[in-house]
C-alpha positions as CSV (number, residue, x, y, z in Angstrom):
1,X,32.6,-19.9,-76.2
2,X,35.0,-17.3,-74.7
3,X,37.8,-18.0,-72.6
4,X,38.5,-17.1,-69.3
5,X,41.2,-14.9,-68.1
6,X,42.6,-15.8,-65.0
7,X,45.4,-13.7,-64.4
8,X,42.7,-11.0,-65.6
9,X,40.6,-11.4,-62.6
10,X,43.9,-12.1,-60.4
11,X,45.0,-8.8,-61.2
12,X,41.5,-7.3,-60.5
13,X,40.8,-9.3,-57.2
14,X,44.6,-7.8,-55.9
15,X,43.3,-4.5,-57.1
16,X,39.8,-4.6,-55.4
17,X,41.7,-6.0,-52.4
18,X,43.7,-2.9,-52.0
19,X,41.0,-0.3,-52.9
20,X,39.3,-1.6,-49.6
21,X,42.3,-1.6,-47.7
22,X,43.1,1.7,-48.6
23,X,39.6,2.6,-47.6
24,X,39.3,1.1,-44.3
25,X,42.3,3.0,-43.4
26,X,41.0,5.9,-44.9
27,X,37.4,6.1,-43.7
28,X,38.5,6.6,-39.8
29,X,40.1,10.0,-41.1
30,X,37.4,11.1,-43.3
31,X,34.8,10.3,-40.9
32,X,36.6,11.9,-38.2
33,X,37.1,15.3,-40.2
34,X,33.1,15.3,-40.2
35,X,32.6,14.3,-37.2
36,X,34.9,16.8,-35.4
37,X,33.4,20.1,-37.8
38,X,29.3,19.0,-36.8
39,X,30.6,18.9,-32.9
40,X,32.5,22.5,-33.3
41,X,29.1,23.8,-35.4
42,X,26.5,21.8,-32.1
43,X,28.4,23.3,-29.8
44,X,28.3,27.1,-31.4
45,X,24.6,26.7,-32.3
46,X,23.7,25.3,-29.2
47,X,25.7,26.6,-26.3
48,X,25.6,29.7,-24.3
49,X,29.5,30.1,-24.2
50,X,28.7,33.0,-20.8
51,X,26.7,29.3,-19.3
52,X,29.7,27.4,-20.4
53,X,32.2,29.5,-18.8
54,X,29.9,30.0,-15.6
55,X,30.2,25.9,-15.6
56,X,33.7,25.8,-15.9
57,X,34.1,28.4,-13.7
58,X,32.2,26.5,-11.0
59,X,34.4,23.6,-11.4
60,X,37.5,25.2,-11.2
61,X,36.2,26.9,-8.2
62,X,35.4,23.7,-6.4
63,X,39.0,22.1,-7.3
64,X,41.2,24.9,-6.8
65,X,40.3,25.3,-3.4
66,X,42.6,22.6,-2.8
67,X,45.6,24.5,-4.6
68,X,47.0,21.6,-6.5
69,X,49.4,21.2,-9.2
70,X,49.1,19.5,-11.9
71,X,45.4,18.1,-13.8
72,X,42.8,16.6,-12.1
73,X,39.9,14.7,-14.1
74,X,36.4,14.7,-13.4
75,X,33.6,13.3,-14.7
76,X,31.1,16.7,-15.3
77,X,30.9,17.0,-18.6
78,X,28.5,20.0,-19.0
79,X,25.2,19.9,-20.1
80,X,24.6,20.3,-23.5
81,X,27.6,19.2,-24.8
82,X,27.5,16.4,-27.4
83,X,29.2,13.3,-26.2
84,X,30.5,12.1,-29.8
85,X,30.0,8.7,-28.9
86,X,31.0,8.8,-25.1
87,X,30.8,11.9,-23.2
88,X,34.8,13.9,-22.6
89,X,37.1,13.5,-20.2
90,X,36.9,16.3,-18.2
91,X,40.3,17.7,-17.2
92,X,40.4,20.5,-14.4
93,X,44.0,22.5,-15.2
94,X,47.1,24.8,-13.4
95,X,49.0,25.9,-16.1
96,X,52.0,27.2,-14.1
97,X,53.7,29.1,-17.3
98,X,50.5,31.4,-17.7
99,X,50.0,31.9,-13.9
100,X,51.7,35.4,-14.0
101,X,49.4,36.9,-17.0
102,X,46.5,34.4,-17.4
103,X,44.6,32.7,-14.5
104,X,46.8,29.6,-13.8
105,X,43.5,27.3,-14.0
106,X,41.2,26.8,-16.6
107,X,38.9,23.1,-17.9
108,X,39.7,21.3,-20.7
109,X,37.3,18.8,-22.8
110,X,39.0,16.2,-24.4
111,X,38.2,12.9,-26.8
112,X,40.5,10.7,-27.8
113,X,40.0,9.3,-30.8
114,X,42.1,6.3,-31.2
115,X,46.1,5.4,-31.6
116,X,46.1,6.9,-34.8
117,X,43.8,10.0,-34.9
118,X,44.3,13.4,-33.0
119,X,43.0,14.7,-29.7
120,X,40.4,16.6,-29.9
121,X,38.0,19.2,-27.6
122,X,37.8,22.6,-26.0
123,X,39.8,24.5,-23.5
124,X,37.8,26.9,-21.1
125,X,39.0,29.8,-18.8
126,X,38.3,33.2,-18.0
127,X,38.4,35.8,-20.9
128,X,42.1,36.3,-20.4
129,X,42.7,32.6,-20.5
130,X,45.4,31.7,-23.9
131,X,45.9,28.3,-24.6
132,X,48.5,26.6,-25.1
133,X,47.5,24.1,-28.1
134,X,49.0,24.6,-31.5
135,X,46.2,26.2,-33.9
136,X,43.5,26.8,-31.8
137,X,39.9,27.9,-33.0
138,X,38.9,30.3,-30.8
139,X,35.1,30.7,-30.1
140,X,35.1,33.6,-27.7
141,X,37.8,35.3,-25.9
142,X,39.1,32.6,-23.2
143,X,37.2,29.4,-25.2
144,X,39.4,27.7,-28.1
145,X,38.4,24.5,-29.6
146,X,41.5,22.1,-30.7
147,X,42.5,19.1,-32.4
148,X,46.1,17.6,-31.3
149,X,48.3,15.6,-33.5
150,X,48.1,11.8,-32.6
């Protein structure tokens, strides 16, 4: 009859424990990396970015009139554009650094995704329009797509 092994199947049950520790904090990261590539790749394949502009345009047309300073949030996200789970906050922009070279407003599209994951989306403005996030993709001239560190 063989013998059991206790501290054998201690040792493997500590083991096992952290392997799914590890990838329950893991998973969120992984998962997000996929998730944030098929958005960039919906939005290229399925987007006009001349419609998308023309939306964001409109937008920025509407809330400028007003002259502010500062962001203002609405919630038009524009058709078309995968919600990820929840549709983007909509952020209507003055950057007052690129006011002199760039038209001062443009739209952002942001997700959160959580405490510990980056902040994601796109930034939209006329042709001219630079962003000012760190590594931006750029789609077309004036449209970037971003991630932010958390």
């Amino acid at each position: 009859m063989p013998t059991s092994h206790p501290v054998r199947y201690t040792v493997f049950a500590i083991i096992g424990c952290i392997v799914l520790v590890l990838l329950l904090f893991a998973s969120p990261l992984i998962w997000y990396d996929i998730k944030t590539h098929y958005w960039e790749h919906h939005v290229k394949t399925h987007q006009n970015p001349d419609e998308l502009r023309a939306w964001a345009t409109d937008l920025i047309t509407i809330y400028s009139a007003s002259n502010f300073t500062g962001i203002k949030m609405t919630n038009r996200p524009p058709p078309g554009i995968p919600a990820s789970g929840r549709n983007p906050r909509v952020f209507v922009q003055r950057d007052p650094l690129s006011e002199t070279t760039y038209g001062p407003y443009h739209i952002t599209l942001a997700w959160e995704a959580g405490t510990f994951l980056p902040m994601w989306g796109m930034d939209i403005g006329e042709t001219n329009f630079v962003t000012s996030h760190k590594n931006p993709k750029i789609w077309v001239p004036g449209i970037y797509f971003f991630v932010e560190p958390p």
